[in-house]
N, CA, C and O atoms as a GROMACS GRO file, in nm:
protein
  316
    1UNK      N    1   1.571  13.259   9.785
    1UNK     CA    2   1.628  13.139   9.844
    1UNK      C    3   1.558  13.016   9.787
    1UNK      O    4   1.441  13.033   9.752
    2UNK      N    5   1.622  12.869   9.770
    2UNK     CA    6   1.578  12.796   9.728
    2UNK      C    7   1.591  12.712   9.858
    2UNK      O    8   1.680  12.688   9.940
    3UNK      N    9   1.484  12.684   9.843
    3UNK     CA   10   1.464  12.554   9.975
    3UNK      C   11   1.521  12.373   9.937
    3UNK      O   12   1.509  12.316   9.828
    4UNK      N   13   1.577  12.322  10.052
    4UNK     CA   14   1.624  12.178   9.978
    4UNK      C   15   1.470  12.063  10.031
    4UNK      O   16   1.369  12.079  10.099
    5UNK      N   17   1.523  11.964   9.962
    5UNK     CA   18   1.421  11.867  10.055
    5UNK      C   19   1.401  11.827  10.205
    5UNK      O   20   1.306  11.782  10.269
    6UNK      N   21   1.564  11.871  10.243
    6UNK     CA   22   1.485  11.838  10.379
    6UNK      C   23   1.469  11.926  10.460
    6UNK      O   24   1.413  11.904  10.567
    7UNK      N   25   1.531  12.084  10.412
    7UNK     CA   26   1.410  12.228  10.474
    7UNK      C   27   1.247  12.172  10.421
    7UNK      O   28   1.171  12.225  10.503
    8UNK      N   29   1.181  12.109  10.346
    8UNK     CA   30   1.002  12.111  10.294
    8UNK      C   31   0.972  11.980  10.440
    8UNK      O   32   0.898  12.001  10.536
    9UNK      N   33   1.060  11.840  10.414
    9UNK     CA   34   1.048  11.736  10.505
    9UNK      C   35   1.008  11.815  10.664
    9UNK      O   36   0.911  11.809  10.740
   10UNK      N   37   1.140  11.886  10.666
   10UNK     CA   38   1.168  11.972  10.828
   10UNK      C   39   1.005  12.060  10.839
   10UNK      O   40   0.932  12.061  10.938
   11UNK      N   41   0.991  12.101  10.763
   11UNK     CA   42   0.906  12.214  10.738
   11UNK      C   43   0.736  12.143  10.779
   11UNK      O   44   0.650  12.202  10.844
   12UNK      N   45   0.726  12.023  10.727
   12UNK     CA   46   0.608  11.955  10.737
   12UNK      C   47   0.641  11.881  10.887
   12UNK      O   48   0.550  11.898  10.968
   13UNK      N   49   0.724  11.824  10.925
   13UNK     CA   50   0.686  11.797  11.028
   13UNK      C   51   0.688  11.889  11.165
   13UNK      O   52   0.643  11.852  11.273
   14UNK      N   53   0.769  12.054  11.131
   14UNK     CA   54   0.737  12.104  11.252
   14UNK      C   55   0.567  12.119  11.263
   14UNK      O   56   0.504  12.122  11.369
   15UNK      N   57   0.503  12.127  11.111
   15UNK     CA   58   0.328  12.161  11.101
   15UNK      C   59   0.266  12.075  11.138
   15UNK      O   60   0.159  12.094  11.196
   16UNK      N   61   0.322  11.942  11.113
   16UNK     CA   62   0.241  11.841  11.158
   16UNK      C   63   0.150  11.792  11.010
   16UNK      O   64   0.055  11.714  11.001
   17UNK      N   65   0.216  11.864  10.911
   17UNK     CA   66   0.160  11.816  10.784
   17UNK      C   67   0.184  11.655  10.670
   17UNK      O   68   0.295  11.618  10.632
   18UNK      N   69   0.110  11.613  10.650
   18UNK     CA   70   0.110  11.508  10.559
   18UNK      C   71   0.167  11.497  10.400
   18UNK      O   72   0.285  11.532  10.410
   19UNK      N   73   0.154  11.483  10.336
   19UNK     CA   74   0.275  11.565  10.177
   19UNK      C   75   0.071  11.554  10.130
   19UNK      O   76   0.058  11.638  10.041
   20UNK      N   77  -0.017  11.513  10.146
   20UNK     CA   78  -0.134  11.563  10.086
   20UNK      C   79  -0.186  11.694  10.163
   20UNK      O   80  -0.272  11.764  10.109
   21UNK      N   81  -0.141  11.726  10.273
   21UNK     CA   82  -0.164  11.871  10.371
   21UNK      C   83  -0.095  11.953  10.227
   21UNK      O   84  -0.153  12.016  10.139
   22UNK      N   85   0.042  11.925  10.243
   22UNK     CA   86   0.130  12.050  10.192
   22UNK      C   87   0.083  12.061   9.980
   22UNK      O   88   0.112  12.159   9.911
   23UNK      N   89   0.015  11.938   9.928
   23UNK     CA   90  -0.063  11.942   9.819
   23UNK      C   91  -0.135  12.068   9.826
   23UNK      O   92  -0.102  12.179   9.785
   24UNK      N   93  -0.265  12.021   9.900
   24UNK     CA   94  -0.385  12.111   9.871
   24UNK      C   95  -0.335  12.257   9.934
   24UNK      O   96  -0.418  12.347   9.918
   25UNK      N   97  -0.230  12.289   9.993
   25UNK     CA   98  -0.170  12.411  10.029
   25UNK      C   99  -0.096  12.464   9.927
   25UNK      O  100  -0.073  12.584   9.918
   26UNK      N  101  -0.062  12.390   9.857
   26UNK     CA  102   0.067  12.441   9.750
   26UNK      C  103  -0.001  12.457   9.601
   26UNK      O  104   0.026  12.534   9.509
   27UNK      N  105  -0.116  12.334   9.618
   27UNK     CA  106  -0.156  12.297   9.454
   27UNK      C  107  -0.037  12.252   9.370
   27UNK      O  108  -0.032  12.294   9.254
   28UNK      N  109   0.054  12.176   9.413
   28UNK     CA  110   0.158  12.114   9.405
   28UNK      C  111   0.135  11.933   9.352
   28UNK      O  112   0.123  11.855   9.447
   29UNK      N  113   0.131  11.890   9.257
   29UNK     CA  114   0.115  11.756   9.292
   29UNK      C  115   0.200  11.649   9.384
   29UNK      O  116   0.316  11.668   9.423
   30UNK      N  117   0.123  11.538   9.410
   30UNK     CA  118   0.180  11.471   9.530
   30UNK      C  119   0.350  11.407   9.483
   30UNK      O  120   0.460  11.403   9.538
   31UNK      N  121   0.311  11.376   9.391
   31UNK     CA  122   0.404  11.326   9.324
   31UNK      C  123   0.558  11.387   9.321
   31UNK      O  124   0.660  11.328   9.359
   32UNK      N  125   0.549  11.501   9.275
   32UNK     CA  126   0.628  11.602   9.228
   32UNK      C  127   0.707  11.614   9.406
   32UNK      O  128   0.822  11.583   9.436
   33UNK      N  129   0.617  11.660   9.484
   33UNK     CA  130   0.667  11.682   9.604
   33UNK      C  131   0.713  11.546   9.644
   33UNK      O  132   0.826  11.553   9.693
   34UNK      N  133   0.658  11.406   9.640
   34UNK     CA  134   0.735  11.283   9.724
   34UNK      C  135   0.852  11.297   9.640
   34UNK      O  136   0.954  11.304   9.709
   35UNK      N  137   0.880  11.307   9.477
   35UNK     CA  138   1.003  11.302   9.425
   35UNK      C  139   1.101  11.410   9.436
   35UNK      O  140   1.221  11.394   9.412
   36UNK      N  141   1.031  11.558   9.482
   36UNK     CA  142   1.111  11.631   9.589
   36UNK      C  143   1.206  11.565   9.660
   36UNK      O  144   1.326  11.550   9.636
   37UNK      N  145   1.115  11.515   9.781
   37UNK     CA  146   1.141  11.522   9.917
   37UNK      C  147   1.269  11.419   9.916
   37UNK      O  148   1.383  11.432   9.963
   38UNK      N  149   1.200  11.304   9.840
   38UNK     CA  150   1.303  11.156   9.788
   38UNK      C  151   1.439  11.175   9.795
   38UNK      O  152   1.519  11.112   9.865
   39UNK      N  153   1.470  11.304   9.686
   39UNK     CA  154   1.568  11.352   9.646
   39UNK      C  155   1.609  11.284   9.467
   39UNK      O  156   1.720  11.290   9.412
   40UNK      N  157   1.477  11.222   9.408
   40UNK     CA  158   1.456  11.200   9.241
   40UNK      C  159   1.457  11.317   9.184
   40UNK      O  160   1.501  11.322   9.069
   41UNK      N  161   1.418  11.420   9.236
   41UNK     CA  162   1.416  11.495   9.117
   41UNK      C  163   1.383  11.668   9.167
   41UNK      O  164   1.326  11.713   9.266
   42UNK      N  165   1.436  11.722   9.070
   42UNK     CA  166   1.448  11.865   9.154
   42UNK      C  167   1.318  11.942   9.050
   42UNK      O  168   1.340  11.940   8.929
   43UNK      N  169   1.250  11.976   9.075
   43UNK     CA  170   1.142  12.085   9.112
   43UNK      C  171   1.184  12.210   8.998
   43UNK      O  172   1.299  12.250   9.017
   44UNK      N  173   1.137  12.256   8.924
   44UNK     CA  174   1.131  12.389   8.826
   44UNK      C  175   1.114  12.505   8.987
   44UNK      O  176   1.067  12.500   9.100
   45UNK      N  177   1.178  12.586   8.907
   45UNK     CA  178   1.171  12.685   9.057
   45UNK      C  179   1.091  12.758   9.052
   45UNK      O  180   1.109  12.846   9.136
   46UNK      N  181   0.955  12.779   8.963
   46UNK     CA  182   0.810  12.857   9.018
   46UNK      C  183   0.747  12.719   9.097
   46UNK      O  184   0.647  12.736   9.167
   47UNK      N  185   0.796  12.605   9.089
   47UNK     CA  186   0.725  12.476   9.179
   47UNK      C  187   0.766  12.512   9.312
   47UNK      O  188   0.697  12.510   9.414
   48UNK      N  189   0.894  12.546   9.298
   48UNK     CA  190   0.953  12.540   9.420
   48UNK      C  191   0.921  12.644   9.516
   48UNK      O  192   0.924  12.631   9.638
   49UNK      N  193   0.897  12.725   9.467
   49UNK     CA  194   0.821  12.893   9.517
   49UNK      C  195   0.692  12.845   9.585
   49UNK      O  196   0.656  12.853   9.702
   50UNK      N  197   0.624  12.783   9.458
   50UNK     CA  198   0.485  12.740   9.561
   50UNK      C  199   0.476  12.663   9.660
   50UNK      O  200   0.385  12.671   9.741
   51UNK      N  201   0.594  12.555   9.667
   51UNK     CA  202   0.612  12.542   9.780
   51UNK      C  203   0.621  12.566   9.924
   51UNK      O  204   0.555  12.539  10.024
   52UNK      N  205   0.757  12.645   9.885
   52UNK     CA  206   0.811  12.745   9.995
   52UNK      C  207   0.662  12.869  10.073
   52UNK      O  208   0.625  12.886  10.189
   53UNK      N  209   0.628  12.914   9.971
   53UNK     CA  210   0.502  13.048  10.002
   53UNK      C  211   0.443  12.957  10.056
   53UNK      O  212   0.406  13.003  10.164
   54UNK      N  213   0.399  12.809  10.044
   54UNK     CA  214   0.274  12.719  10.085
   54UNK      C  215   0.312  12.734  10.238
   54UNK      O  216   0.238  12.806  10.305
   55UNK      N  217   0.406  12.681  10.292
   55UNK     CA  218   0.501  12.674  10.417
   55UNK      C  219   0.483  12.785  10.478
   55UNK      O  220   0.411  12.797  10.578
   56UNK      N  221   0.535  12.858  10.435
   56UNK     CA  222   0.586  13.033  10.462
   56UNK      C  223   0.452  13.069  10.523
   56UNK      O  224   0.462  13.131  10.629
   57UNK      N  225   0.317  13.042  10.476
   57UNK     CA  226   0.175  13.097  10.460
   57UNK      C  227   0.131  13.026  10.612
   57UNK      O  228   0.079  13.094  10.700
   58UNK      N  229   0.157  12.901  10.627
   58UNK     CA  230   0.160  12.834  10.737
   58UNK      C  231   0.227  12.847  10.883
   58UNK      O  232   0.189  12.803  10.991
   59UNK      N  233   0.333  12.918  10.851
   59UNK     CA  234   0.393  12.963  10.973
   59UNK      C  235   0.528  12.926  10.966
   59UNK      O  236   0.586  12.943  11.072
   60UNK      N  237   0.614  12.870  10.849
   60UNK     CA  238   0.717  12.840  10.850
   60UNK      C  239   0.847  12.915  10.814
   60UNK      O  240   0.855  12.945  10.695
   61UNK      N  241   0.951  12.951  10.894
   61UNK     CA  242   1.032  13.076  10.834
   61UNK      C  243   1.150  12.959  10.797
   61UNK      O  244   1.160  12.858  10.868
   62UNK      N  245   1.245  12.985  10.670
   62UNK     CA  246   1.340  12.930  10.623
   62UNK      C  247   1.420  12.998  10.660
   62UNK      O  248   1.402  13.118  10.678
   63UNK      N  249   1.563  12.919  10.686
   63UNK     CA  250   1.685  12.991  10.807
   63UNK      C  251   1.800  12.917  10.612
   63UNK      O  252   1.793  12.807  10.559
   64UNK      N  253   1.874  13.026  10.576
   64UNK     CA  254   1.982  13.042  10.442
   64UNK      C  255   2.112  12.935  10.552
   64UNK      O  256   2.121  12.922  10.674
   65UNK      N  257   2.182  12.887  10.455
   65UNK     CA  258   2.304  12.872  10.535
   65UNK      C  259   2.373  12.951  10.544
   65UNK      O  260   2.404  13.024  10.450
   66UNK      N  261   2.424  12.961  10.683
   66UNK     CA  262   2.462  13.080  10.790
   66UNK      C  263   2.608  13.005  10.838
   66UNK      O  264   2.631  13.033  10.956
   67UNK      N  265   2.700  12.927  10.784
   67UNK     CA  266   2.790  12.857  10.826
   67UNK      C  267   2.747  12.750  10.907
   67UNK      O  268   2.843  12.679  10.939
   68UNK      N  269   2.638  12.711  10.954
   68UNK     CA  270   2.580  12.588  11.002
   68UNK      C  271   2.464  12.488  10.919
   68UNK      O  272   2.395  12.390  10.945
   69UNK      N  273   2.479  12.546  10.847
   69UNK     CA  274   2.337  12.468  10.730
   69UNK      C  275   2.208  12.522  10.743
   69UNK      O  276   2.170  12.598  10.832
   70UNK      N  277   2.135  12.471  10.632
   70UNK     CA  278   2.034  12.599  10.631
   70UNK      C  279   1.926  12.491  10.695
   70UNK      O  280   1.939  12.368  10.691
   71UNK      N  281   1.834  12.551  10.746
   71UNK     CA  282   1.700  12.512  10.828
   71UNK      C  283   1.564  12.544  10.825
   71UNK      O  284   1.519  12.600  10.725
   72UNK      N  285   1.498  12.519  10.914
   72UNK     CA  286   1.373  12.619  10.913
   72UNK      C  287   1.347  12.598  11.068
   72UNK      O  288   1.426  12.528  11.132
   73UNK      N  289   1.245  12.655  11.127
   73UNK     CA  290   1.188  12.717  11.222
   73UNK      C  291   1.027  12.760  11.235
   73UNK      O  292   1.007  12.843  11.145
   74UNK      N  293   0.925  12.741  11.298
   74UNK     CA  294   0.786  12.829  11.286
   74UNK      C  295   0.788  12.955  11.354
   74UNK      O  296   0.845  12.976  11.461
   75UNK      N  297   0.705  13.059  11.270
   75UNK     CA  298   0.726  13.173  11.368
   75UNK      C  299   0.656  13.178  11.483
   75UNK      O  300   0.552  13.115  11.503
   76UNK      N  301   0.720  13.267  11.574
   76UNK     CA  302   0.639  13.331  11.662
   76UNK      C  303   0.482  13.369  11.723
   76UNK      O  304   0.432  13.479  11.699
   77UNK      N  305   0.422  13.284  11.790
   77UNK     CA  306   0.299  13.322  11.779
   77UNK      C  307   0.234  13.408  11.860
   77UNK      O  308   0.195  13.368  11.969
   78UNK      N  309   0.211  13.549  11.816
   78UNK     CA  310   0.167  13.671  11.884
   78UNK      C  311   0.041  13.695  11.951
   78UNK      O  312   0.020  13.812  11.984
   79UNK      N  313  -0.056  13.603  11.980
   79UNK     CA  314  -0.136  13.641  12.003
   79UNK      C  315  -0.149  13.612  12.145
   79UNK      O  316  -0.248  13.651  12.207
   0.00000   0.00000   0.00000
């Protein structure tokens, strides 16, 4: 699945993350991700992976479009 900008946007603010949080998580430059998020410029898709895994690693599950648009969500916390 490829994530859009505003599943990463959605994604950082359910974490409560900053785009320098989701940097040093991704090893992503800042840049690359504000021109993400912007919607300037689209991302090589091993960028986009590290993204997504950065998120994913954090607690974030990505929802595909399902006939309502695609989303995200945090998982479940089991403890």
């Amino acid at each position: 699945m490829t994530i859009s900008a505003a599943q990463c946007r959605a994604a950082r603010a359910l974490l409560g993350w900053s785009q320098d949080d989701l940097v040093a998580a991704s090893r992503v430059t800042k840049s690359t991700i504000a021109n993400f998020e912007g919607g300037k410029r689209q991302p090589f898709d091993r960028t986009l992976l590290d993204i997504e895994n950065a998120l994913s690693a954090a607690g974030v599950i990505f929802i595909a479009e399902n006939g309502e648009g695609p989303g995200v969500r945090l998982k479940k916390d089991n403890s």
